[in-house]
C-alpha positions in Angstrom: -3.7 -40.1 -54.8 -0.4 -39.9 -52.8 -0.2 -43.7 -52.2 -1.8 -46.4 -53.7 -4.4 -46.8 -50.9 -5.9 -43.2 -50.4 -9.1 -42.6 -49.0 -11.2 -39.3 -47.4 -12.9 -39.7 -44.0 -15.6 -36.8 -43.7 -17.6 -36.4 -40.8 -21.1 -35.8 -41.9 -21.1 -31.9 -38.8 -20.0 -29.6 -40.6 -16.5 -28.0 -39.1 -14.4 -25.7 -40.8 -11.0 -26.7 -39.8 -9.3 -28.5 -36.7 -8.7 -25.1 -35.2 -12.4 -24.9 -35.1 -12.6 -28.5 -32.8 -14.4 -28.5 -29.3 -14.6 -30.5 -26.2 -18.2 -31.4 -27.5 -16.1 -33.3 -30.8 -13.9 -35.6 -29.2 -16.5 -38.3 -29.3 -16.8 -38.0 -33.0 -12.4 -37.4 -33.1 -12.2 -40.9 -31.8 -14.6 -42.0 -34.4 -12.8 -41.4 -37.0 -10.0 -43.0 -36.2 -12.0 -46.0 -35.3 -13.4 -45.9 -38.7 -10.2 -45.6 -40.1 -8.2 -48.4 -38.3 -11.8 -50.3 -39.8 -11.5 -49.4 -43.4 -7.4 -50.0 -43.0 -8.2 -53.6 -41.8 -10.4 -54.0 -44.5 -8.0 -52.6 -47.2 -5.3 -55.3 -46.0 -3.2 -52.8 -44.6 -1.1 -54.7 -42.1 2.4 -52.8 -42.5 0.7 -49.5 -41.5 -0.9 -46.4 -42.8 -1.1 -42.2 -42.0 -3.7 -40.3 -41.2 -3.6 -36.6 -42.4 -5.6 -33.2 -41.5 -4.2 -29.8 -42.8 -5.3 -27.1 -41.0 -6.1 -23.9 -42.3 -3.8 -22.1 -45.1 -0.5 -22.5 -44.1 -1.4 -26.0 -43.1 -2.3 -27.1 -46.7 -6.2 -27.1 -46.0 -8.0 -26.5 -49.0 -11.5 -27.1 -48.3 -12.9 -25.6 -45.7 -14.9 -29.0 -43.8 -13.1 -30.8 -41.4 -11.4 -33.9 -43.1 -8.6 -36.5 -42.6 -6.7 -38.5 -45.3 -6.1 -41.8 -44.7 -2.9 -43.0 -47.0 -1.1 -46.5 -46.9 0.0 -49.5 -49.8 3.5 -48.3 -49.6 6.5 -47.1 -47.1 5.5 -43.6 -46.1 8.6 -41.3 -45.8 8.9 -38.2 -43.4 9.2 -35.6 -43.6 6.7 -35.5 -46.2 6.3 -33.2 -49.8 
């Protein structure tokens, strides 16, 4: 984990990568960010959080489905790694 609260939000379409995203996936886009400001809540995470996708190689993706880090418990600097 990069922070002490570090969780993986997956959507259950398979998508390769962001760069594979169409108009048809915005509904499910918001989604997850629903979800995430949900779990956040949940997790007590009241001074904030970041929500991650790499895309592709250069991007840092490493598994090729479409997924989003959620990351929080601790001051998040930028620019990150």
């Amino acid at each position: 984990p990069k922070a002490p609260t570090h969780f993986l939000i997956v959507p259950k379409e398979h998508i390769p990568s962001a760069d594979d995203l169409e108009e048809r996936h915005k509904n499910l886009i918001g989604h997850v960010f629903l979800v995430a400001k949900k779990i956040c809540a949940e997790e007590g995470l009241t001074k904030g959080y970041r929500i991650v996708n790499n895309c592709k190689e250069d991007g840092g993706q490493t598994v090729e489905h479409l997924h989003f880090h959620v990351l929080g418990g601790r001051s998040l600097n930028w620019p990150p790694g």
